[in-house]
C-alpha positions as CSV (number, residue, x, y, z in Angstrom):
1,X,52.5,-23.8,-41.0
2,X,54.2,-24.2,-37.5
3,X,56.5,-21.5,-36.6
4,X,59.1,-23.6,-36.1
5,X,58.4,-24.9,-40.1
6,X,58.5,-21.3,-40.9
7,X,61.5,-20.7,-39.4
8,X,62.4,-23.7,-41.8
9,X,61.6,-21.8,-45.1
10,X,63.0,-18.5,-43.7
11,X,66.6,-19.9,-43.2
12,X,65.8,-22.1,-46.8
13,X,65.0,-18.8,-48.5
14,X,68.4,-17.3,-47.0
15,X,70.5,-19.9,-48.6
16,X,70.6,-23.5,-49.5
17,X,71.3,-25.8,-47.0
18,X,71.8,-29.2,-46.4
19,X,69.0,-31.1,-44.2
20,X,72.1,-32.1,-41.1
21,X,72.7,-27.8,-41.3
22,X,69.2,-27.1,-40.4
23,X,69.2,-30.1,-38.4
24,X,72.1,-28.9,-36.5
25,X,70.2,-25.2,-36.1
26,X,67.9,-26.5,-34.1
27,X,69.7,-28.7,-31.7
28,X,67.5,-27.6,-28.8
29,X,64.3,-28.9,-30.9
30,X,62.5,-32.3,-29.9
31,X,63.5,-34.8,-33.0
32,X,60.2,-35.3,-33.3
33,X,59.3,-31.6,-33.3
34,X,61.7,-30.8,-35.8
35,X,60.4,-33.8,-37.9
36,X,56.9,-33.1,-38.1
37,X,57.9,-29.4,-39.0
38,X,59.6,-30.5,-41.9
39,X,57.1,-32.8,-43.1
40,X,55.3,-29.0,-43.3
41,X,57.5,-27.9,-45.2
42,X,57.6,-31.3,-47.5
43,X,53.9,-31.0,-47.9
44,X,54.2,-27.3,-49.0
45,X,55.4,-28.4,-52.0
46,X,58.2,-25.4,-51.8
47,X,61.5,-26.9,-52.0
48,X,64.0,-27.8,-54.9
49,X,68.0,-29.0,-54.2
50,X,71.2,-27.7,-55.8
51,X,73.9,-29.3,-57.6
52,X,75.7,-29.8,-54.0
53,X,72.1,-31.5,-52.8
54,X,71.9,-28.7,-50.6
55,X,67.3,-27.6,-49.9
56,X,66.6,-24.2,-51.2
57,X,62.9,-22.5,-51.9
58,X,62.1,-22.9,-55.3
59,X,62.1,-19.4,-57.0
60,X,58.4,-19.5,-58.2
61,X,57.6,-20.5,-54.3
62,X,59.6,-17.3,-52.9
């Protein structure tokens, strides 16, 4: 993965978080940038959501 999609999981495996959060993390990010880093982490197959809708790493992916 990208470092910038691993930066993704490492702030996911910190807490939940909703997509605008992470979004608004990385303000400084091309859209597209940020985009094709989360399709990364999409593709990794490593993320459930919470009650609230909020992205968090699955447990069995930590």
């Amino acid at each position: 993965m990208s470092p910038l999609a691993d930066a993704l999981v490492a702030e996911l495996r910190a807490g939940p978080r909703h997509f605008g959060e992470l979004v608004e993390a990385h303000m400084d990010t091309p859209w597209r940038d940020f985009l094709r880093a989360w399709g990364e982490v999409r593709a990794a197959d490593l993320l459930a959501r919470d009650d609230a809708g909020r992205y968090l790493i699955r447990a069995e992916a930590a």
